[in-house]
C-alpha positions as CSV (number, residue, x, y, z in Angstrom):
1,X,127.4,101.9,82.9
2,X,125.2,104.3,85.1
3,X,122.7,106.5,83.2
4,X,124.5,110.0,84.5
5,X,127.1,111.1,82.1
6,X,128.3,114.2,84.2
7,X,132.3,114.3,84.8
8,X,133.4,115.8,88.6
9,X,137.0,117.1,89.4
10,X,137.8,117.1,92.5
11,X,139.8,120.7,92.8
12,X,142.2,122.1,96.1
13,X,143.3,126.1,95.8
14,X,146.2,126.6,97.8
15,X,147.5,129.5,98.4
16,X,145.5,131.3,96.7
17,X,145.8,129.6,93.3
18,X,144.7,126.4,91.3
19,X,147.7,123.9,90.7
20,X,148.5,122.9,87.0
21,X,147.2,119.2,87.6
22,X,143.5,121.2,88.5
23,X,143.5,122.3,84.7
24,X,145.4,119.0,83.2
25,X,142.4,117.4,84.8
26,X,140.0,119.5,82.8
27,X,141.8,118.7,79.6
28,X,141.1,115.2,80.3
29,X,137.5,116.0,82.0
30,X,136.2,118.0,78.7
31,X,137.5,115.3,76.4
32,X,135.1,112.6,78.4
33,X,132.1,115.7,78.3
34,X,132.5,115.7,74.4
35,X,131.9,111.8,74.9
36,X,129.5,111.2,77.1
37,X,127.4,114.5,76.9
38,X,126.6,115.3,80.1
39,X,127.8,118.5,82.2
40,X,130.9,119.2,83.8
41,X,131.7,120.0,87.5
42,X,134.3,121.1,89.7
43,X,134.4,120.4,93.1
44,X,136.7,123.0,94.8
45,X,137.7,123.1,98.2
46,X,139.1,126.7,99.0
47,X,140.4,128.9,101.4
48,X,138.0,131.2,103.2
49,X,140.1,133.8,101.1
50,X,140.1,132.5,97.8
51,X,138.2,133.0,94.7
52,X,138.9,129.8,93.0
53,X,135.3,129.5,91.3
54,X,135.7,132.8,88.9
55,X,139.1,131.4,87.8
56,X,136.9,128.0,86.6
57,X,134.1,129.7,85.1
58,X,136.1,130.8,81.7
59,X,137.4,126.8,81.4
60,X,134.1,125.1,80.2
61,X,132.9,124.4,83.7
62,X,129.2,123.9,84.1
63,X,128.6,123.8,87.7
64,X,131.2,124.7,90.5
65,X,130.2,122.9,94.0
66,X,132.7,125.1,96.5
67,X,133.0,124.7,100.1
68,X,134.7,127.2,102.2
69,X,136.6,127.2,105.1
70,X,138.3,129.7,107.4
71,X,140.8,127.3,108.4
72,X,141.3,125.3,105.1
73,X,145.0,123.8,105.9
74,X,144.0,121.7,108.8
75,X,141.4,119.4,107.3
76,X,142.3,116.4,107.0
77,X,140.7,113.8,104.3
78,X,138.6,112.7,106.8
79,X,136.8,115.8,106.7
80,X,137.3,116.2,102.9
81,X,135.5,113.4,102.3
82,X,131.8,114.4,102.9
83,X,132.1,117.3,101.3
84,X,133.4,115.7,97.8
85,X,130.6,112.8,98.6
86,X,127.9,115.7,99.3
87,X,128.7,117.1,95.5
88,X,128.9,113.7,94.0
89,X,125.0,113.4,95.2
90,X,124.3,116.7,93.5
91,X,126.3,115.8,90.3
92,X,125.4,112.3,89.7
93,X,128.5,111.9,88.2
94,X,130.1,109.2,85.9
95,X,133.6,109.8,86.6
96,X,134.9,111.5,89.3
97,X,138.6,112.4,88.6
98,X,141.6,113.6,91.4
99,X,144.9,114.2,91.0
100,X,147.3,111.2,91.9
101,X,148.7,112.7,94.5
102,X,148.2,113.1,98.7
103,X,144.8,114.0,98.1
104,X,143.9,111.3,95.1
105,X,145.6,108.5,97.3
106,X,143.9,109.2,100.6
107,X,140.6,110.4,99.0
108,X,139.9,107.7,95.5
109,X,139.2,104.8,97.1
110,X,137.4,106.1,100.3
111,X,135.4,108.1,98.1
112,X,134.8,105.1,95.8
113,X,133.6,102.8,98.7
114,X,131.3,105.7,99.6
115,X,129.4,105.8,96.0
116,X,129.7,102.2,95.7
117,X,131.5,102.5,92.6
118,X,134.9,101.8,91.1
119,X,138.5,103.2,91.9
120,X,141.3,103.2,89.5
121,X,144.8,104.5,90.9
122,X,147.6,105.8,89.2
123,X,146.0,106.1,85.8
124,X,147.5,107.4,82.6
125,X,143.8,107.8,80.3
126,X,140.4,107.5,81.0
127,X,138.2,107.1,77.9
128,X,134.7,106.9,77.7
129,X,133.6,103.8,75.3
130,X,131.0,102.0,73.9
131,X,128.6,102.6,77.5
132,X,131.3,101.7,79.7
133,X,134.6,103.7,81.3
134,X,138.3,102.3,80.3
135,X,140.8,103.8,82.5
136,X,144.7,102.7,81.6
137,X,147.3,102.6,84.1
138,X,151.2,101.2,84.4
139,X,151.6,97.8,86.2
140,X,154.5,95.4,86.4
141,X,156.8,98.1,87.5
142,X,156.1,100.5,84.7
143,X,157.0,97.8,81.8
144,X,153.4,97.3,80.8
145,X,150.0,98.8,80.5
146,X,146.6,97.5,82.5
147,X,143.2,98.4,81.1
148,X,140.2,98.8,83.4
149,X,136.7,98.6,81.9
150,X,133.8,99.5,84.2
151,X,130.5,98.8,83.6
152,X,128.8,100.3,86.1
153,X,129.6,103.9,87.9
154,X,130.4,106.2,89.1
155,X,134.3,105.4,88.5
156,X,136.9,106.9,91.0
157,X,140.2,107.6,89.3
158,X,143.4,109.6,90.0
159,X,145.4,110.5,87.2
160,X,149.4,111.0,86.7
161,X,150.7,114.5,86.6
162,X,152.3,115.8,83.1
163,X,150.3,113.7,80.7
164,X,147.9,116.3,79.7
165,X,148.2,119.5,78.1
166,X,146.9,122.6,80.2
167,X,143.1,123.4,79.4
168,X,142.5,126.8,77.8
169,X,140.1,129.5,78.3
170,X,136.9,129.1,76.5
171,X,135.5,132.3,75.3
172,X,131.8,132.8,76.7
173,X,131.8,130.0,78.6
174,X,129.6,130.5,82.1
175,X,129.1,128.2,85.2
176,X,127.0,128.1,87.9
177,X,127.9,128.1,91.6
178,X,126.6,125.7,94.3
179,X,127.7,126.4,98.1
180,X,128.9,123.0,100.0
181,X,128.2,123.3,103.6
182,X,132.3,123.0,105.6
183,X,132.7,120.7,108.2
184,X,133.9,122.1,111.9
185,X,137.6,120.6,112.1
186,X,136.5,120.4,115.9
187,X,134.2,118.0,115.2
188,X,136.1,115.3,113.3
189,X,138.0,112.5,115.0
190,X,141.5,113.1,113.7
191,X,142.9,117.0,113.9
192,X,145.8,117.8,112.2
193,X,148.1,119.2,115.0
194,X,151.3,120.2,113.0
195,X,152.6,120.7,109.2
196,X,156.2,120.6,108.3
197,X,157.6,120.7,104.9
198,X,160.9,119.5,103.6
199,X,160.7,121.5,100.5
200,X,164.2,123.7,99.8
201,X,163.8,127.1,98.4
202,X,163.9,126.2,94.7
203,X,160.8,124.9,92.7
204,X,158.8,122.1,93.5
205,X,159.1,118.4,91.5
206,X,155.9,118.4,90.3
207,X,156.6,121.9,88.4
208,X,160.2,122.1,87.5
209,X,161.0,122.4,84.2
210,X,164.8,121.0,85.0
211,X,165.4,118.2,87.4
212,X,169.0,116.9,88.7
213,X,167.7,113.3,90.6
214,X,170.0,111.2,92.3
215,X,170.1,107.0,92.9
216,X,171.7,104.6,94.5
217,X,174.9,105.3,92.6
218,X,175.5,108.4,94.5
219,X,176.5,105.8,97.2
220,X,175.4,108.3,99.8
221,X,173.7,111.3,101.2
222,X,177.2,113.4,100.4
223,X,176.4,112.5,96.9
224,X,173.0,114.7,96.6
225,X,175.0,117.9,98.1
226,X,177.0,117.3,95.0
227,X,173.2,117.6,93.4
228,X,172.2,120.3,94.9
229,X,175.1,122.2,93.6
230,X,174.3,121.9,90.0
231,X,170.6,122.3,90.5
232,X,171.2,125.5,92.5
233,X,172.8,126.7,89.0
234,X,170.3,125.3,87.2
235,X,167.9,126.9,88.6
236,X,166.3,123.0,89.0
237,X,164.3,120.7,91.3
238,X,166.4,118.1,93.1
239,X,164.8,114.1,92.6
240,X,165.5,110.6,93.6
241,X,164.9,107.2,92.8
242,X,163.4,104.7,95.7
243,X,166.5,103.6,96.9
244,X,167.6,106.5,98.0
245,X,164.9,107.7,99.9
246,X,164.0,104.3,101.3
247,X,167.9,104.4,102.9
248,X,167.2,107.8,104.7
249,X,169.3,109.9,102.1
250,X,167.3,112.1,101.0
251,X,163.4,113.1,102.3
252,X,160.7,111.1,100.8
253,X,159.2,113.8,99.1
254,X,161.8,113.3,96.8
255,X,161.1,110.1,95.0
256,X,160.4,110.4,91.8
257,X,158.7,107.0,90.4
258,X,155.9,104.3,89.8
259,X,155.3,104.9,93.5
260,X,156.3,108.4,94.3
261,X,155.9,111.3,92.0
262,X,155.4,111.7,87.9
263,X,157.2,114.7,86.7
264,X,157.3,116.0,82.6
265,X,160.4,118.4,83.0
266,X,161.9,119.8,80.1
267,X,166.0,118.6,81.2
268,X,166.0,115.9,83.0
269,X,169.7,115.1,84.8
270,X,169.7,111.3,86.1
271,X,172.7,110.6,88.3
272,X,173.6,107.4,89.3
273,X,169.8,105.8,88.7
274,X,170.2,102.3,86.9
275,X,167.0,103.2,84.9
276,X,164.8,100.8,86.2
277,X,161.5,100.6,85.0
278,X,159.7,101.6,87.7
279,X,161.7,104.7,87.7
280,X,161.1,105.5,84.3
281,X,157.3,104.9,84.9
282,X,157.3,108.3,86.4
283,X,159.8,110.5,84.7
284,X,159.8,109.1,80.9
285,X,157.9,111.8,79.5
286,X,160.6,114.0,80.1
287,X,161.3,115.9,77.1
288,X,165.0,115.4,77.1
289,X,167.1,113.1,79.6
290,X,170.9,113.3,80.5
291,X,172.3,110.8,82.2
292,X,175.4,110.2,84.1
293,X,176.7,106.8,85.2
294,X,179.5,104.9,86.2
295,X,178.0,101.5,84.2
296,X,178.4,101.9,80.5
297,X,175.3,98.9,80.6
298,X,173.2,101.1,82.6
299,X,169.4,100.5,81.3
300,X,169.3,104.5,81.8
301,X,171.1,104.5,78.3
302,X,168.3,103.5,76.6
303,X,166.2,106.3,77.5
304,X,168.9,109.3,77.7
305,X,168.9,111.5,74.5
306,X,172.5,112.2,76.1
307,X,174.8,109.8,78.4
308,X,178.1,110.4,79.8
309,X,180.0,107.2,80.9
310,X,181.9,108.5,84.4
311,X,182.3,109.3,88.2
312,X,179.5,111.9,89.0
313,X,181.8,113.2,91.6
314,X,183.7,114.0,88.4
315,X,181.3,114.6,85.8
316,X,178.7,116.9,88.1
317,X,181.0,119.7,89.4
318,X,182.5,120.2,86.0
319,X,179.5,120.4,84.5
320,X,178.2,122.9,87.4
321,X,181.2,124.9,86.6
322,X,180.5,125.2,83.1
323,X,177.2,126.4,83.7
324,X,178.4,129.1,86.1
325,X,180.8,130.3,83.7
326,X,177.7,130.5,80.6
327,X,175.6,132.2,83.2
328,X,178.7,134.9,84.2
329,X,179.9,135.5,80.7
């Protein structure tokens, strides 16, 4: 392993706040700090608008490397990349964590190639050990556990959403802050040149704390307006499986998975999803699963705290009406 023992996380504000997973990621980041010893750093890339580094300072971060930019929604990763390499060179760090997200998928392993160091995807833990870095991750669709060691640094990993408790305020706690100069977006070879979003009007996957997901037992796109009924009662996100999403039914932003998004609701309503493992791989840390199914031999069984064995076309309206009538009496 590298002499540095200084942990980096790599930060976004959007509109003009930090995102949960910022602040899961410092759980994890002050947990290596009481391990290795060395400092922690934030790298945040902001709005011109946005005071993101003030909002850090009372969360046990050391140093906060913040680059600005007037026109923050159009950079691409191309251009977020030497700013997060230029704070790495100040840091000297040991582990440099993202979110596994956009951002951690596009930006890990470029960055990693950049520092010459190691990149580990999709990961679950990262423990510091003995001199060397362990990161754990899912593999085998979800049904088993890989452990990376790396000996020598600085490791690159992006870790799963909802696996972390939210880090608290530290009373007294100060940090320092070091301006990043912004790249010009005019300057860089690939301009973004248009944004569209898919995302409905209620909340997004990644923070609901009730989901209604959908798979290939809804035998069609009809089958998640049936969804969106009960999760517009619910007051819940709407998910899928692969399947659906890989058949045009429902947007990709959807998925919900070992290779689409990891969610930790508090209700989580699977419709018509088989329960395969790579499903489960990125919503089995919900605290409490329903699910509905046609199949009494459904693998979902195993999981659900609560099954019901029936036609969702059925089961979900009735169940949407009973809601309605608890939320009007």
């Amino acid at each position: 392993m590298a002499a540095e023992k200084n942990i980096l996380v790599v930060a976004e504000a959007t509109l003009g706040k930090l995102p949960p997973a910022t602040y899961e990621l410092l759980t994890l980041a002050r947990r290596l700090k009481a391990t290795t010893g060395g400092a922690l750093g934030v790298v945040l890339l902001e709005e011109g608008d946005v005071d993101g580094a003030s909002a850090l300072a009372a969360y046990g971060v050391d140093v906060v490397y913040r680059a600005k930019c007037a026109d923050f929604a159009r950079l691409t990763s191309e251009a977020r990349l030497p700013i997060v390499q230029a704070a790495c060179e100040q840091a000297q760090p040991a582990v440099v964590l993202l979110p596994h997200g956009v951002l951690g998928a596009e930006l890990g392993p470029r960055l990693a190639f950049r520092l010459d160091g190691g990149a580990a995807t999709g990961c679950v833990d990262v423990v510091a050990q003995a001199g060397s870095i362990h990161c754990t991750r899912p593999c085998y669709g979800g049904l088993a556990r890989e452990e990376q060691r790396f000996e020598h640094g600085p490791v690159v990993a992006t870790v799963r959403a909802g696996l972390f408790e939210l880090a608290q305020p530290q009373p007294g706690s100060q940090s320092s802050i070091v301006e990043l100069p912004a790249l010009d977006p005019s300057e860089l070879r690939v301009a973004l040149v248009k944004r569209e979003s898919d995302a409905g009007d209620g909340p997004r996957l990644e923070d609901a704390k009730v989901i209604v997901a959908g798979g290939r037992g809804l035998e069609g796109p009809e089958g998640f307006k049936v969804l969106q009924d009960l999760a517009a009662e619910l007051g819940a996100a709407v998910g899928s499986s692969r399947v659906p999403c890989d058949l045009g039914w429902c947007p990709h932003s959807w998925q919900i998975g070992l290779t689409g998004k990891t969610v930790t609701p508090d209700l989580y309503i699977a419709v018509g999803i088989s329960g395969a493992g790579h499903h489960m791989a990125g919503c089995g840390n919900a605290k409490t699963i329903v699910a509905i199914n046609s199949d009494p031999e459904a693998a979902i069984f195993q999981d659900a705290r609560f099954g019901v064995v029936g036609d969702y076309r059925e089961v979900v309206p009735a169940l949407a009406a009973q809601v309605r009538k608890l939320k009007q009496a």
